[in-house]
N, C-alpha and C positions, 0 to 999 in steps of 0.2 A: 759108197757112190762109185759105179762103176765111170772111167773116163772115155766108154769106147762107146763108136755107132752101130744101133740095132741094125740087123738085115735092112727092114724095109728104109729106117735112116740110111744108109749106105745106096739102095735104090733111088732114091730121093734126089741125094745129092749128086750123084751118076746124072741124073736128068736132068737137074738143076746147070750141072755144068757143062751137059752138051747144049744144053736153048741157051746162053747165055754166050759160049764162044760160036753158037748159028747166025743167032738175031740180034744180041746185042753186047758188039766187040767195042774196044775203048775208042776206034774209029770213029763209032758211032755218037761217041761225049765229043768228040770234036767238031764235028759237022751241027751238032746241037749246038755248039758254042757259038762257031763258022756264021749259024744261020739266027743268030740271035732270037732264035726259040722263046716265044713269051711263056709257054706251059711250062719249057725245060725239063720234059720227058715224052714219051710218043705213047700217045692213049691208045693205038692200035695195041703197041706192043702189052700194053696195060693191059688189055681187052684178053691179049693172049695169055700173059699170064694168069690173070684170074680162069678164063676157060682151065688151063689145068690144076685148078682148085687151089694154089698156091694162096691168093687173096684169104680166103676164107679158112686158110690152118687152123687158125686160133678162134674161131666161133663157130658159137656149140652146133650142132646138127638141124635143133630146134629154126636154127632162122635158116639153114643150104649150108651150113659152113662144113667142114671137115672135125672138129672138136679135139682136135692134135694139142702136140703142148708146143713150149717157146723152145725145146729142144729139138721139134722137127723143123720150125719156120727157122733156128739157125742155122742148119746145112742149104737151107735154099740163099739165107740173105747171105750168107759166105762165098757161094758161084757168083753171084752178083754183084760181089762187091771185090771177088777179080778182074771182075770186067767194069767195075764203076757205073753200072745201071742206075739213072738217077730216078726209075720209078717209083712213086709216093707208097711206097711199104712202112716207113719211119711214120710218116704223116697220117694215113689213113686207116693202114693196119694196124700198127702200135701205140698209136697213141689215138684218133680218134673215136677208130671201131673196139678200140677197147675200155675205152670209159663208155662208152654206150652199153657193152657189154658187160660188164662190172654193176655202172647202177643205174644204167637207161629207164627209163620204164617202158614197161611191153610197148605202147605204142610207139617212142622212141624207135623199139628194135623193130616193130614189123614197118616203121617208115624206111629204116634207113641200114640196116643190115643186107637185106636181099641185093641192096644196089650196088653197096660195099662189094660184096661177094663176088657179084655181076661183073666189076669193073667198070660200070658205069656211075659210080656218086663217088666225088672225093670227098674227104671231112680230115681235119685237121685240128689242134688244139692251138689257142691263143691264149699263153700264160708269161712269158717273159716281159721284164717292163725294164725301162733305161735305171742300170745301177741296182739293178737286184741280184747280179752277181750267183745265180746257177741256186735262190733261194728261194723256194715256189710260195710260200707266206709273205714273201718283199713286194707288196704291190699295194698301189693306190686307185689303179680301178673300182669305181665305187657303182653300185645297185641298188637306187632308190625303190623303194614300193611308193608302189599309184595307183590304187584300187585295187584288182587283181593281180596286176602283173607288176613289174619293173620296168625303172630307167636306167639305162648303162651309157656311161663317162669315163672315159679313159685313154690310154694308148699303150699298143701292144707293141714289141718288139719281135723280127726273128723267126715270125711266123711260118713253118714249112710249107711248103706246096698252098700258102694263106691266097695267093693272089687267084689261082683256078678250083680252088674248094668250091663246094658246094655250100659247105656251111661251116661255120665254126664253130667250136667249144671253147666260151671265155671264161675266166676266173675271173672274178667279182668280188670285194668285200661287201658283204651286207650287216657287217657288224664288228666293231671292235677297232682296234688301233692299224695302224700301216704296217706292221712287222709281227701281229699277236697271229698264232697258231689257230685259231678257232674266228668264226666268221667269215668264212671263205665257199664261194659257192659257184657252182658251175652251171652254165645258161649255154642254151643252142642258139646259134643267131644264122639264120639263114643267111645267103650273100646279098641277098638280094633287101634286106630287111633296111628301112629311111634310116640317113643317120650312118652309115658302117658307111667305113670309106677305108677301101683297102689299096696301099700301093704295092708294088712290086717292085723290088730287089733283088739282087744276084751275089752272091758268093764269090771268094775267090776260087771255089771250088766248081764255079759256074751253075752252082745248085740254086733254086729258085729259091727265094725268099720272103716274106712281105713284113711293110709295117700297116698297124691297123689303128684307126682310130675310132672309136664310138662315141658320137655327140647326139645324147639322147636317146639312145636308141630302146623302143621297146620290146619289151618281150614279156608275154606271158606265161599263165600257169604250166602250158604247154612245154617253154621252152627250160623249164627246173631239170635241171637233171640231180639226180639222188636227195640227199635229203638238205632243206637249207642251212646252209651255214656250215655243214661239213663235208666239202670238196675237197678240201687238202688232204685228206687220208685216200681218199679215191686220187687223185694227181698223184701223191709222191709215189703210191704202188704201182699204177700207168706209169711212171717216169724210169724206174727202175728198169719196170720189165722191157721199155722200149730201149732203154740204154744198154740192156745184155742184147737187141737186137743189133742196134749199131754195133756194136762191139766185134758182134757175128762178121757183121758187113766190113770191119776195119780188118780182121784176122783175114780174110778174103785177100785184101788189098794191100798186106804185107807180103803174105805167101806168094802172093803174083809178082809183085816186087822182086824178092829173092829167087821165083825163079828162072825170071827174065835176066837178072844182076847175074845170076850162078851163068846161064846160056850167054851170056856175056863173055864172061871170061873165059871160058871153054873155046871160041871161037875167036877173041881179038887178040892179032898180034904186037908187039913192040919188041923192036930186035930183032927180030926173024924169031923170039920165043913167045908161046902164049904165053897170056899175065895172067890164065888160071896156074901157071906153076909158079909165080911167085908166093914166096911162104906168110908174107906179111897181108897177101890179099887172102888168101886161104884161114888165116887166123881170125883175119873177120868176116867171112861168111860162116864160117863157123857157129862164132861170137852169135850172129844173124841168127843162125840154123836155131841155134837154144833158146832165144827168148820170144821166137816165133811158138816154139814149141810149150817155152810156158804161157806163151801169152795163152794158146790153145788151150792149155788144162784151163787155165780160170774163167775161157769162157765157157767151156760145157760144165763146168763146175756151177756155175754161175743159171743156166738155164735149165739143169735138171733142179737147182734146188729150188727154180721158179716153178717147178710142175711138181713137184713131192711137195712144196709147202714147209720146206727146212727153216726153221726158225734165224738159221743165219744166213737167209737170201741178201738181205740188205747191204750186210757186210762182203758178202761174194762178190754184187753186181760192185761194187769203189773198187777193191779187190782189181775186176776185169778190165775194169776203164781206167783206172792209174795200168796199170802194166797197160792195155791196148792202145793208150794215146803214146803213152812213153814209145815204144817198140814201134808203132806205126809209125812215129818220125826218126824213128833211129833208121826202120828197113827204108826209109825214102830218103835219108840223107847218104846213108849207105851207097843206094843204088845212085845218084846222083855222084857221087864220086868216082865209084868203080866205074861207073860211064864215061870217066874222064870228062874232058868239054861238051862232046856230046850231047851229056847230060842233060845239061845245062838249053840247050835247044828245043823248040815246037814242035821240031819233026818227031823227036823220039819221047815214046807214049810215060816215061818214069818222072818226067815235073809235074804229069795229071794226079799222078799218085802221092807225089808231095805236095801240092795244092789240096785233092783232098784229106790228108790225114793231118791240115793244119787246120784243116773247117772241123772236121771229127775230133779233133782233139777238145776244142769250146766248145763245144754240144754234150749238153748233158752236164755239164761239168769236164775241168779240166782234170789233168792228173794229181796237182798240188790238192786241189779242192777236196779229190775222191778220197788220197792216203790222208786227211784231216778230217773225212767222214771215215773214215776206216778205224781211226787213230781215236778218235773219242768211241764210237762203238765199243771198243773193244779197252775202255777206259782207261788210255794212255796218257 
């Protein structure tokens, strides 16, 4: 497995990281903040990214998409998440439009892909529930059948971009116990469908959030996605491959880190001497400089074996997300210090970055979580 970017990946990423230091600088997270933004991203800018086909990387040609892998859509959520861009790529691209994608059925994908693509339909997934702990089988959302279709009762937690979707993807038990692997099913619930009462949430990371409740709510034959009773095999493959996406987005958000922390030092003085020649500051950008650099290997590691279909994808994606959560709060406390007080202030853009890499580190799973999915895998 080679760890380096194709040509055209290299082109990608060039353009990726000129539109994102153009139109969407970390100024721009804070005037979102500033303006107490209900969407919590700017659908223009949405609009624009999808125009350069970025939305649609990862779906097949068949519906307008590009039919790329998760290794090219990682160089783009990398520029973006040096800039902390909170557009719904996690929500819509990785996790919604790709369980539509995986086991939609055709009319699924000719409703709801071209819009995806468009930048005009959000969709998102509704799977965490209070105290299921990063375990996609831990829910009591239940889906009664009633003729044709089902009844959905539950509450979701956590929900990305849940509050301006278009529509959701819930996990259901239609059978079996609160905690069994089997009987677990995925249903489209339009936003708009009696019954769904979605609130909105924010982050410490100022990222959009929601919780969702469903009291009764119906859905029919229509709204089955894949086959019943087994959605958990379709979720955890979604979950993975959106977590080598974040992951992308966290290595992003390190790198910028360090090299704002490195232009730091280089430039402030104490003494009349800069404190990049102090030896003890130098030994930990260093420090920095390597686990930046590993965290990188494991994430292209991690997203080429999601497009070859490498038997040890699973173990790769724990693998990237224990090192990217670890290292993303290591480069943010880092930078936090070497900024001196600084740091520690609104004005200067490095507490955005340790805000988000403690929201990024509980998403998906923690580090602990990932090296004890790593550590049984690999039967420790």
């Amino acid at each position: 497995m080679q760890l380096v970017l194709t040509e055209d990946q290299e082109l990608l990423a060039k353009t990726a990281a000129d539109f994102a230091r153009a139109y969407a600088p970390v100024s721009r997270v804070r005037a979102l903040r500033d303006a107490q933004e209900p969407v919590g991203f700017s659908r223009t800018l949405w609009k624009q990214m999808a125009d350069l086909g970025w939305v649609g990387i990862l779906i097949p040609e068949a519906y307008g998409g590009a039919g790329m892998g998760l290794a090219d859509l990682a160089v783009v959520l990398e520029a973006l998440g040096r800039t902390l861009a909170p557009e719904p790529f996690l929500s819509t691209v990785l996790l919604g439009g790709q369980v539509l994608t995986s086991a939609g059925s055709e009319a699924q994908k000719q409703a709801w892909l071209p819009g995806i693509i468009a930048g005009e339909k959000i969709l998102t997934i509704a799977y965490q529930e209070i105290r299921s702990r990063y375990d996609l089988n831990r829910l009591t959302t239940t889906a009664e059948r009633q003729g044709e279709g089902w009844l959905l009762s539950g509450k979701k937690i956590q929900v990305l971009d849940g509050y301006t979707a278009d529509a959701l993807i819930v996990s259901a038990r239609t059978a079996g116990a609160a905690n069994d692997a089997d009987g677990i099913t995925l249903f489209l619930v339009p936003q708009d469908t009696p019954g769904l009462k979605v609130t909105r949430q924010q982050r410490v990371d100022n990222r959009a959030v929601a919780l969702v409740s469903l009291n009764g709510v119906k859905v029919g034959t229509e709204g089955l996605i894949g086959s019943l009773n087994g959605g958990l095999q379709v979720l955890s493959h979604v979950v993975d491959r959106a977590t080598v996406g974040l992951c992308a987005e966290m290595l992003g958000g390190m790198s910028q880190i360090f090299d704002d922390t490195l232009a730091y030092l280089k430039t402030r003085q104490q003494f009349g001497v800069l404190i990049g020649t102090f030896q003890a500051l130098q030994h930990r950008a260093a420090r920095l400089f390597m686990e930046i650099e590993l965290a990188r290997s494991s994430v292209m590691a991690a997203a080429r074996a999601a497009d070859e279909g490498n038997p040890d994808f699973t173990s790769l994606v724990s693998l990237a997300k224990a090192r990217c959560s670890d290292t993303f709060i290591l480069a943010a406390n880092e930078g936090i210090q070497m900024h001196g007080g600084i740091g520690m202030t609104d004005e200067h853009d490095v507490g955005f970055y340790l805000k988000r890499a403690r929201a990024a580190e509980m998403t998906f799973g923690d580090a602990a979580w990932h090296r004890d999915r790593w550590a049984r895998l690999h039967q420790y």
